[in-house]
C-alpha positions as CSV (number, residue, x, y, z in Angstrom):
1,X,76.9,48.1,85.5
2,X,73.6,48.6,82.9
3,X,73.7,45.8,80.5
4,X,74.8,47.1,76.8
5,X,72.4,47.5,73.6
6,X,74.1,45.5,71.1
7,X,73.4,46.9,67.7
8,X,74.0,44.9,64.2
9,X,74.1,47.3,61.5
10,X,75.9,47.5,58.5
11,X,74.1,50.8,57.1
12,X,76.5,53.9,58.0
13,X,73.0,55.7,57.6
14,X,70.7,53.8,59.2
15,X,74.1,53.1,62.2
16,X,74.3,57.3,62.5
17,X,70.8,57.5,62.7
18,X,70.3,54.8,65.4
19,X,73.0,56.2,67.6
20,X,71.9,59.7,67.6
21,X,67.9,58.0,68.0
22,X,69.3,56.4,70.8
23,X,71.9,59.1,72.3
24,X,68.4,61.2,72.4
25,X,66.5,58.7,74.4
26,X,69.3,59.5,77.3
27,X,70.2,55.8,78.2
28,X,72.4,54.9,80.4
29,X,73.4,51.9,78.2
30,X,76.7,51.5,76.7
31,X,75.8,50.5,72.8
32,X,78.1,48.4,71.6
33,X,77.8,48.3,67.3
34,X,78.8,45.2,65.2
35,X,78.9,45.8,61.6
36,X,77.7,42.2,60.2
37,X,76.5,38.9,61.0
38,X,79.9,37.0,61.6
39,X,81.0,40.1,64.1
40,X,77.3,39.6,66.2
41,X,78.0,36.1,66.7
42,X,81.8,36.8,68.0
43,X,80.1,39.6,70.7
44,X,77.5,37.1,71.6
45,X,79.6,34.0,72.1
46,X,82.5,36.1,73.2
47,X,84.9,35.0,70.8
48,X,87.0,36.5,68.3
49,X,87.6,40.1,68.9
50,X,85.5,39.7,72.1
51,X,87.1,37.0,73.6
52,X,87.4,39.4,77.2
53,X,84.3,41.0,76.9
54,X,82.2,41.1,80.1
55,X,80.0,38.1,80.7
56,X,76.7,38.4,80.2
57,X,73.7,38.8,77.4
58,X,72.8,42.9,76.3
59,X,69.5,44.3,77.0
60,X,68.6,44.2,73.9
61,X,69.4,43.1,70.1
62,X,68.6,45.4,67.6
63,X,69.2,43.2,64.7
64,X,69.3,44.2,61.2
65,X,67.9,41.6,58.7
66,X,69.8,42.3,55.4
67,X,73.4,42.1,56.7
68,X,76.7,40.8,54.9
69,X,78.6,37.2,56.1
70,X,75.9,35.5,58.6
71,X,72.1,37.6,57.7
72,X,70.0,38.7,60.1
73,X,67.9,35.5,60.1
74,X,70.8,32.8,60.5
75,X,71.9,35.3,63.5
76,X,68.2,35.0,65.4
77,X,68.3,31.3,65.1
78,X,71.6,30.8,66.6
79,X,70.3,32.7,69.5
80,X,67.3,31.0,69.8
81,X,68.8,27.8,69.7
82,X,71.9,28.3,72.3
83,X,70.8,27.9,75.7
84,X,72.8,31.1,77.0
85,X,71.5,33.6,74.7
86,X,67.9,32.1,74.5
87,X,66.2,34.3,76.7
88,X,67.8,37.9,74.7
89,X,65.2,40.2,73.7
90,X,65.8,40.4,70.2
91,X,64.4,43.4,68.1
92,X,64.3,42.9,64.1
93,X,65.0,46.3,63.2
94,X,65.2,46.2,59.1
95,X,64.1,47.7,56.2
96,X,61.9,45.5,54.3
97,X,58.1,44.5,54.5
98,X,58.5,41.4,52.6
99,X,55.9,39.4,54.6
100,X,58.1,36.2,54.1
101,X,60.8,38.3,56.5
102,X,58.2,39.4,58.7
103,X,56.7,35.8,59.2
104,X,60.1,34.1,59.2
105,X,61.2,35.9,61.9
106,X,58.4,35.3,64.2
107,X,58.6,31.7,63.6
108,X,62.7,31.9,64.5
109,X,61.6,33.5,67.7
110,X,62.1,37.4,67.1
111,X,60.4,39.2,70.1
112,X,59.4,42.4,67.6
113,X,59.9,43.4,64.0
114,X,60.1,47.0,63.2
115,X,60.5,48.5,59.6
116,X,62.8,51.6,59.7
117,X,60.5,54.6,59.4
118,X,61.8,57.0,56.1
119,X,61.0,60.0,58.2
120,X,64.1,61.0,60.7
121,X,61.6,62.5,63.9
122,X,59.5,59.2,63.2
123,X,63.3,57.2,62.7
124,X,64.1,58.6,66.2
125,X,60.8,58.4,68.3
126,X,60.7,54.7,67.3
127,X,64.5,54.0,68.2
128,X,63.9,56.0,71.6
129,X,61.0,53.8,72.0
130,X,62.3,50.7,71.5
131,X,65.8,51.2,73.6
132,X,63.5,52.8,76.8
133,X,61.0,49.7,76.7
134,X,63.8,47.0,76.3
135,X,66.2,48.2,78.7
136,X,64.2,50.1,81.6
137,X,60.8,48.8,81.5
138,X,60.7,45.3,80.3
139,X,61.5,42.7,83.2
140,X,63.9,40.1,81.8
141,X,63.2,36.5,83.3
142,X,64.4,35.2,86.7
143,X,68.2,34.6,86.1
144,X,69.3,37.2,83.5
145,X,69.8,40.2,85.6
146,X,69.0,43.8,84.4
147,X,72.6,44.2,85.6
148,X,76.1,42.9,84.8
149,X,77.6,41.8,87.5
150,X,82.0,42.2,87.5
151,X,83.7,39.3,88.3
């Protein structure tokens, strides 16, 4: 089973616009969407709502940075700072080009930091980009398996 693209979005634009970006790339992967910061932490831990979720890190996080109950920010640092979840590519997909976001990110570990483009082909070509590179071509360290296995 393809690992899923875990999505934290709280935009209903910038979600519909994602998902259809991403329904055009023609992944395989399931994308799973979580609405704010609280709800990402529940997927990734597997608590909450998620408590039965199968085991196992996504391809990818595409992380918004503004987002209501735990931001963007306080979400990447968790991450970076539990040892299951360390090695998750983590895309900081956001709005804004403050260079304090952009810088603070980096520092917290992000593995890329992409500003939304305004324009929708633009919008889509970089989504389709990002999900193709993160979940077929890049080569996730020894241990965390392209694949889910079931138990």
């Amino acid at each position: 089973m393809l690992k899923p693209i875990l999505l934290v979005e709280d935009n209903p634009n910038d979600l519909e616009l994602t998902l259809i970006a991403l329904e055009k790339s023609q992944l395989a992967n399931e994308v799973i969407v979580v609405r704010d910061g609280a709800e990402a932490l529940d997927y990734l831990n597997c608590q909450g709502s998620f408590l039965n979720r199968p085991a196992g890190n996504p391809a990818v996080i595409l992380l918004d940075l503004k987002l209501p109950k735990v931001d963007g920010l306080e979400v990447l640092r968790h991450i970076r700072n539990t040892a299951s979840l360390k090695s998750a590519p983590v895309v900081m997909l956001t709005s804004s080009r403050e260079e304090q976001d952009l810088l603070r990110s980096y520092e917290l570990g992000v593995n890329a930091y992409v500003v939304k483009p305004v324009d929708f082909q633009e919008f889509v070509r970089a989504i389709s980009d990002l999900g193709v590179f993160w979940a077929v071509l890049n080569e996730p360290p020894p241990g965390s398996a392209r694949y889910i296995r079931r138990s």
